[in-house]
Backbone bond lengths (Angstrom), bond angles and torsions (degrees), N, CA, C in turn:
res aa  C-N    CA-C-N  psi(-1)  N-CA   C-N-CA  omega(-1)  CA-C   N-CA-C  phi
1 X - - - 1.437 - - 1.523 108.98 -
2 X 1.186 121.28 117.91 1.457 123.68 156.47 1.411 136.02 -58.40
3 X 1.197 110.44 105.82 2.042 106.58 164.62 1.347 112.78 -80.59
4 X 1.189 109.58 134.72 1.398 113.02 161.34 1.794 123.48 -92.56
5 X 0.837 110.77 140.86 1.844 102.21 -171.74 1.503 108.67 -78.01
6 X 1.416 99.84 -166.77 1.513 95.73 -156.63 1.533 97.85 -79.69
7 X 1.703 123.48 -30.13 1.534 120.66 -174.22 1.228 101.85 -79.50
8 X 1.573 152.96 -25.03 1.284 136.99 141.34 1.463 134.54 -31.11
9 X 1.427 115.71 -61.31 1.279 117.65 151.02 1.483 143.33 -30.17
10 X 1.649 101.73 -37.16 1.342 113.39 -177.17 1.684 107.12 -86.63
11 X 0.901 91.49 -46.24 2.150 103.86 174.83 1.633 83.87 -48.70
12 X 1.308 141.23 -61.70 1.466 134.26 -137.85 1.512 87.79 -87.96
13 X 1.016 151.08 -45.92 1.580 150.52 164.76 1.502 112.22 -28.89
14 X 1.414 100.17 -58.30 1.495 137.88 -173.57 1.279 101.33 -47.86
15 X 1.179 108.66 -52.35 1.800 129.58 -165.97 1.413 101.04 -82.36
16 X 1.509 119.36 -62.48 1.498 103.39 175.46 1.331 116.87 -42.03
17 X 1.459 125.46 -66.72 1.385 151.72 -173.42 1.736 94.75 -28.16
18 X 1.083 131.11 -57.16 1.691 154.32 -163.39 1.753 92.53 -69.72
19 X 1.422 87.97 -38.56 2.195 81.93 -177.87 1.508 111.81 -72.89
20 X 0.848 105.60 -43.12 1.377 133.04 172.54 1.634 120.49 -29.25
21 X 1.287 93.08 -70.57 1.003 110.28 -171.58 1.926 118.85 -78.60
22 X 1.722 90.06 -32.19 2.006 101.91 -178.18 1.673 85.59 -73.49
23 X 1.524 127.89 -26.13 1.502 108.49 -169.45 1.589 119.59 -75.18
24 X 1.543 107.75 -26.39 0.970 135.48 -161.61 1.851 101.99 -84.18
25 X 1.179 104.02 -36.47 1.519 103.58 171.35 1.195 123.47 -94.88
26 X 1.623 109.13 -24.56 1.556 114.39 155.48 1.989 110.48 -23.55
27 X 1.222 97.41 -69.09 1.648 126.33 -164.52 2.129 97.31 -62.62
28 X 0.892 117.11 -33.65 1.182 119.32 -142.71 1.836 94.46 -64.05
29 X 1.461 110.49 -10.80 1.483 87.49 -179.29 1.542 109.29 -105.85
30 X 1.414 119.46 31.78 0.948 98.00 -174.09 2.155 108.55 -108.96
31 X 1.218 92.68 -0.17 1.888 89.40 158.99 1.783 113.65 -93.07
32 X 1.458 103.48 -11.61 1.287 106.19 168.82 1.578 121.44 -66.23
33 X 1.405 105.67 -37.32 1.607 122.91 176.71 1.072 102.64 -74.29
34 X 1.407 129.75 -37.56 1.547 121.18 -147.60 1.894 86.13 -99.04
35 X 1.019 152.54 -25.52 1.784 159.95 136.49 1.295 116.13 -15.77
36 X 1.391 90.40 -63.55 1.494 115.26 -155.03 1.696 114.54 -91.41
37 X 1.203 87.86 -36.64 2.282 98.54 169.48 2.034 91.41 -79.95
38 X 0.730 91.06 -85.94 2.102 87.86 176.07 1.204 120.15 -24.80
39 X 1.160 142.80 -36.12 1.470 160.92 143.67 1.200 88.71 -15.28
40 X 1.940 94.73 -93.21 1.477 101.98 -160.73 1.580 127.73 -53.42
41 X 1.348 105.24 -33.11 1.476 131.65 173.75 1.423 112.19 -31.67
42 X 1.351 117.41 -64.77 1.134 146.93 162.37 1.709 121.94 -47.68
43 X 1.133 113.54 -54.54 1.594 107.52 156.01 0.821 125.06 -42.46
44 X 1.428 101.81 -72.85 2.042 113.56 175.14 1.637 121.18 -33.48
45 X 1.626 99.23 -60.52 1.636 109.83 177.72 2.326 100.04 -42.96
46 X 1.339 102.86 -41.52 1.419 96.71 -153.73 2.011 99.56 -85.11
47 X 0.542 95.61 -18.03 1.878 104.84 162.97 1.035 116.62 -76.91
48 X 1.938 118.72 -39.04 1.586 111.71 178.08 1.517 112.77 -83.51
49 X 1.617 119.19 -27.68 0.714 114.99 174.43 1.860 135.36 -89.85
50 X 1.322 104.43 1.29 1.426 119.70 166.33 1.807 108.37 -93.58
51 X 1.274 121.04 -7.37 1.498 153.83 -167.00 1.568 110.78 50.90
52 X 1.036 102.44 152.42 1.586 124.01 -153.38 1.471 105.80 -54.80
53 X 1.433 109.17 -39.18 1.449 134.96 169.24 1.605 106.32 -33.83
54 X 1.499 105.39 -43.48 1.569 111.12 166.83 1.440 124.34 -39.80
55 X 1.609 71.61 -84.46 1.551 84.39 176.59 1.966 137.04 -65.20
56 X 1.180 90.04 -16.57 1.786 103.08 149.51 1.467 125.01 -45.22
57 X 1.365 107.59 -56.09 1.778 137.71 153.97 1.550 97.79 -21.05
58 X 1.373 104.58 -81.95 1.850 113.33 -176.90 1.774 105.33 -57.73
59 X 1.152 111.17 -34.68 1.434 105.91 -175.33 2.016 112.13 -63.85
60 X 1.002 79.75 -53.01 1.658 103.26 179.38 1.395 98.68 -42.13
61 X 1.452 124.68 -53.64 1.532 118.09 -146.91 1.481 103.82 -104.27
62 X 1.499 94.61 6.35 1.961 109.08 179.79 1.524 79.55 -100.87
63 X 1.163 166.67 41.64 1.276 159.03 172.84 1.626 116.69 48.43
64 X 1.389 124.15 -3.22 1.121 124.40 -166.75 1.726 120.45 -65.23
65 X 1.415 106.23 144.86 1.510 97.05 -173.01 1.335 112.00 -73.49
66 X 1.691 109.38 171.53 1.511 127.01 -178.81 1.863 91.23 17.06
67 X 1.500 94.28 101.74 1.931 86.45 178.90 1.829 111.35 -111.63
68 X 1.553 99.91 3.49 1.646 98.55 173.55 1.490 95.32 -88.40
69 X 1.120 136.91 -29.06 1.699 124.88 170.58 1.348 85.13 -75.08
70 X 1.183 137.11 -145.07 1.404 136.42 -168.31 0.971 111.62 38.12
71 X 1.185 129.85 -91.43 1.565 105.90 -178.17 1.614 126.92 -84.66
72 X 1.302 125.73 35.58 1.166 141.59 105.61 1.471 112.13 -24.57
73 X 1.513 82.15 -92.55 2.100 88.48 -164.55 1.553 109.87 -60.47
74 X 1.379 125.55 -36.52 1.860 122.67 177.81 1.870 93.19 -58.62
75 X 1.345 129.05 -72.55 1.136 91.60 169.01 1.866 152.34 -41.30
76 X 1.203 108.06 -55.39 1.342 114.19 159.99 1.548 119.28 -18.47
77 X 1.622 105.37 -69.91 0.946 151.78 -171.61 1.842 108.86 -35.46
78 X 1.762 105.00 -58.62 0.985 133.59 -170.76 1.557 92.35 -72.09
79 X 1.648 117.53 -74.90 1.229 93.65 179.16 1.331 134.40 -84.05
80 X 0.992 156.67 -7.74 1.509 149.54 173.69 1.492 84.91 -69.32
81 X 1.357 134.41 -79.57 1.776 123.06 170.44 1.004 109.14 -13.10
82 X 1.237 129.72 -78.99 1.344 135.67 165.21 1.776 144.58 0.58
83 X 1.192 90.84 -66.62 1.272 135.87 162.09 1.799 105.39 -60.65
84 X 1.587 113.80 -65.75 1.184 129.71 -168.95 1.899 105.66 -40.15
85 X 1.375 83.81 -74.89 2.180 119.26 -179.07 1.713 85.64 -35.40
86 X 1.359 127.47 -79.75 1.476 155.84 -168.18 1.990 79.36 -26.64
87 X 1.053 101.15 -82.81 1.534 99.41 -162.16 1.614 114.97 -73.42
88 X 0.682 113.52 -29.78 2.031 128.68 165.63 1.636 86.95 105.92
89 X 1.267 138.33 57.44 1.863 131.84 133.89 0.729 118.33 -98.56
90 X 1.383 95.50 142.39 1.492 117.40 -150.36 1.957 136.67 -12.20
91 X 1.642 84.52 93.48 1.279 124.93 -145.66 1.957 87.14 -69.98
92 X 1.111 109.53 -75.39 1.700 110.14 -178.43 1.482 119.02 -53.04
93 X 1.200 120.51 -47.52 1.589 104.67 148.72 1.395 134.54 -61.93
94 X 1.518 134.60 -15.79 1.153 103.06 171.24 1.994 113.04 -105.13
95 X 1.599 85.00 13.84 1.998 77.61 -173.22 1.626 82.99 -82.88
96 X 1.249 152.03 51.37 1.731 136.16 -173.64 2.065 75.31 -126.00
97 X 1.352 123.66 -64.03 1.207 102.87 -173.41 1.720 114.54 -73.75
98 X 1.038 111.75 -49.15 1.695 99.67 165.47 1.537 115.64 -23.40
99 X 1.830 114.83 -62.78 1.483 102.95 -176.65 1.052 123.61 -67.55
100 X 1.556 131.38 -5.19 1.485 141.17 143.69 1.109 114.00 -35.71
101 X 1.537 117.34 -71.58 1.405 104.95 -172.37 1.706 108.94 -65.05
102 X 1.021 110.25 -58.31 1.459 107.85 173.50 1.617 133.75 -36.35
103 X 1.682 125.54 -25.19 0.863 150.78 152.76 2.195 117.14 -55.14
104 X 1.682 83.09 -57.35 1.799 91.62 174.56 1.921 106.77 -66.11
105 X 1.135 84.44 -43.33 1.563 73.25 -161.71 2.264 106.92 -72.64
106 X 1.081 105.28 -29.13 1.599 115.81 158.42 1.384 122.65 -45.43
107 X 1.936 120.29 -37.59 1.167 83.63 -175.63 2.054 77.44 -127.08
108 X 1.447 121.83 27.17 1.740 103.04 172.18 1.846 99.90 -97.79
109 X 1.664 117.81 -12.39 1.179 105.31 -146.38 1.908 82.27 -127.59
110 X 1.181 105.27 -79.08 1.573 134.62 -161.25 1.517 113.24 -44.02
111 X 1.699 109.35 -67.45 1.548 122.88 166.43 1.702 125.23 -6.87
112 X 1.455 107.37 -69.28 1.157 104.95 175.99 1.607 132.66 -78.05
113 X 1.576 106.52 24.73 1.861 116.76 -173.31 1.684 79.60 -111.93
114 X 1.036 142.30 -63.48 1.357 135.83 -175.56 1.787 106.98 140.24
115 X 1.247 103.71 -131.37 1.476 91.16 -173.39 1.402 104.21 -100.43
116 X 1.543 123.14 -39.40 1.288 117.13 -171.87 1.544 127.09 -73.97
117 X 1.426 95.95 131.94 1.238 112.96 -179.23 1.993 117.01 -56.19
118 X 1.355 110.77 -48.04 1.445 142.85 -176.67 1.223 96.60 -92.51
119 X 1.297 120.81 110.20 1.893 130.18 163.69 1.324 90.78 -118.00
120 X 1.392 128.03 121.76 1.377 142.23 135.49 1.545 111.12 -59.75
121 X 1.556 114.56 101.62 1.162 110.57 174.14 1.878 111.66 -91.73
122 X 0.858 110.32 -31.73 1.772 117.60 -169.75 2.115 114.64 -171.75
123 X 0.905 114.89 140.90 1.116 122.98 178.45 1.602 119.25 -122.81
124 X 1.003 126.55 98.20 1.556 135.32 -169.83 1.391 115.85 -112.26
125 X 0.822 124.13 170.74 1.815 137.91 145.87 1.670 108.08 -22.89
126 X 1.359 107.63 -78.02 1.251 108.38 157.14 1.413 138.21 -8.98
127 X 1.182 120.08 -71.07 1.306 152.49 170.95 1.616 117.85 169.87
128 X 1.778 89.95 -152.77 1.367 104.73 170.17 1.802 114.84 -104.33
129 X 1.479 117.65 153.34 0.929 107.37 -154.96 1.933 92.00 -142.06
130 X 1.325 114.17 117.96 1.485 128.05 -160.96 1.880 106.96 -98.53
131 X 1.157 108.89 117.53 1.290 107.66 168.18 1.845 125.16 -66.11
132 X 1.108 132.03 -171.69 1.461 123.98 -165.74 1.433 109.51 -88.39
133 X 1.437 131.35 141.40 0.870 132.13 -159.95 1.446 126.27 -73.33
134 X 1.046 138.94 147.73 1.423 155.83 -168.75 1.560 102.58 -86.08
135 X 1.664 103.67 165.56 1.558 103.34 167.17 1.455 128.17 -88.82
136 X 1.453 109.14 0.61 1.606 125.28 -174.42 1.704 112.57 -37.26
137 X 1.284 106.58 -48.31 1.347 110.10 -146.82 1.944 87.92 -96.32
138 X 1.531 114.67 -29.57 1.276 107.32 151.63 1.660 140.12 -36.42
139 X 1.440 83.21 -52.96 2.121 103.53 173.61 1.808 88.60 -49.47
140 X 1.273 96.52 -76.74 1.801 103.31 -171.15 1.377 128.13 -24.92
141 X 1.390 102.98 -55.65 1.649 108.90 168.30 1.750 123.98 -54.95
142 X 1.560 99.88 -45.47 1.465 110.83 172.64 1.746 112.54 -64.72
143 X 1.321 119.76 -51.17 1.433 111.85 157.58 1.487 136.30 -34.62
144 X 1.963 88.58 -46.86 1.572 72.90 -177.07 1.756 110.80 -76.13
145 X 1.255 130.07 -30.14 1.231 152.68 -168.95 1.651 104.79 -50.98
146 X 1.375 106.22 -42.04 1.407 127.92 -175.05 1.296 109.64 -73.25
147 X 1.764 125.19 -40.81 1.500 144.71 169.88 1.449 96.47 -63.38
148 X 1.237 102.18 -75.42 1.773 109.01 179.56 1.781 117.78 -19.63
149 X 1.810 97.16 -52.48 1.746 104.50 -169.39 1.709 102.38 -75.15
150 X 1.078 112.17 -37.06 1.593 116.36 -160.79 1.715 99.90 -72.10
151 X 1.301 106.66 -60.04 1.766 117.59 -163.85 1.494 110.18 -80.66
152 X 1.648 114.69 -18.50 1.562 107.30 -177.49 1.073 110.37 113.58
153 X 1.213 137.74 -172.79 1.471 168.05 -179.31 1.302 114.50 -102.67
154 X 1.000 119.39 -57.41 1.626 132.00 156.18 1.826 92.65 119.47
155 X 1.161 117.03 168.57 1.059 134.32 151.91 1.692 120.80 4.75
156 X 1.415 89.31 -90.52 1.891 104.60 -176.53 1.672 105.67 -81.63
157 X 1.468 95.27 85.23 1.551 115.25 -132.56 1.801 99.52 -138.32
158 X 1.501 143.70 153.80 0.942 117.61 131.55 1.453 117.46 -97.48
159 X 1.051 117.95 -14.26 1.671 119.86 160.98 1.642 92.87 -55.85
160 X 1.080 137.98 -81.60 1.005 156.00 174.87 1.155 113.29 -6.37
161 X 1.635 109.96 -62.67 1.890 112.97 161.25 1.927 99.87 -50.26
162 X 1.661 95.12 -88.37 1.272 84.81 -178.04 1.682 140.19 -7.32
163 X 0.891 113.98 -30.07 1.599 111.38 -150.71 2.051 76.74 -110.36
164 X 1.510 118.36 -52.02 1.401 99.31 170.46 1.318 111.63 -43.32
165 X 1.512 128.54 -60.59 1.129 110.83 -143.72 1.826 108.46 -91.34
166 X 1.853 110.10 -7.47 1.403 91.81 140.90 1.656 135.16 -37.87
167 X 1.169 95.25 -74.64 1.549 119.25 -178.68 1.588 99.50 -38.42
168 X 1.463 129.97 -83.81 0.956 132.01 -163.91 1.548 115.52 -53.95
169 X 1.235 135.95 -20.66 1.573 116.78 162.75 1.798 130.26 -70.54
170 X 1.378 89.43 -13.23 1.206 92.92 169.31 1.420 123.98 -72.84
């Protein structure tokens, strides 16, 4: 029977501990995707489904050019992105138009409420009643988008396949 000494032992701790942890961050983007694609998912759906024509309306009176294409593509945009982030394809190319929209709408809409997302304007009988939204939750999306492009998709991934099944034919 073999003993191992006490500095063997500790390397093998050491070593688990190291699996552990690369497995554990392996995974870590995948509630980021599943947030952050649903997010957008969800915007998009509510622009296509109030019709774009709507949101052209808001575009128009934000000064933005040709705003019935525009919000065309900001919808689109949102979901097929959306969609994209959600499943991890090709995750670093499509967070560049996502932070577009996220960028336009930060400084045509958001900018001038301040940072907070949550304004408590009044609380009544009624209910509660929320002032206009902040860019907070903007920063957030662009962060994660920014984590998302740099670190990957992770694993449970289709980049993730992809890039295995690069690797593996070789």
């Amino acid at each position: 029977m073999t003993t191992l000494s006490p500095d063997t032992q500790f390397d093998s701790r050491e070593h688990w501990a190291a699996k552990v942890t690369s497995t554990i961050s392996a995974w870590s983007a995948l509630p980021l995707r599943l947030v952050i694609g649903y997010g957008f998912m969800v915007h998009g759906y509510a622009k296509l489904s109030r019709g774009p024509e709507t949101f052209a309306v808001v575009l128009h009176t934000l000064g933005v050019p040709v705003p019935l294409f525009l919000s065309w593509v900001t919808t689109m945009t949102e979901l097929v992105g959306g969609f994209l982030i959600l499943v991890g394809g090709f995750v670093a190319a499509t967070s560049l138009p996502l932070a577009i929209v996220l960028l336009t709408a930060l400084f045509t809409v958001h900018l001038p409420y301040g940072f907070f997302s949550v304004k408590l304007v009044e609380v009544s009988e009624n209910g509660v009643k929320f002032g206009p939204v902040g860019y907070e939750h903007i920063l957030l999306y662009l962060a994660g988008l920014m984590t998302l492009a740099m670190r990957g998709a992770g694993p449970a991934s289709i980049d993730g396949w992809r890039k295995s099944s690069l690797f593996s034919s070789n």
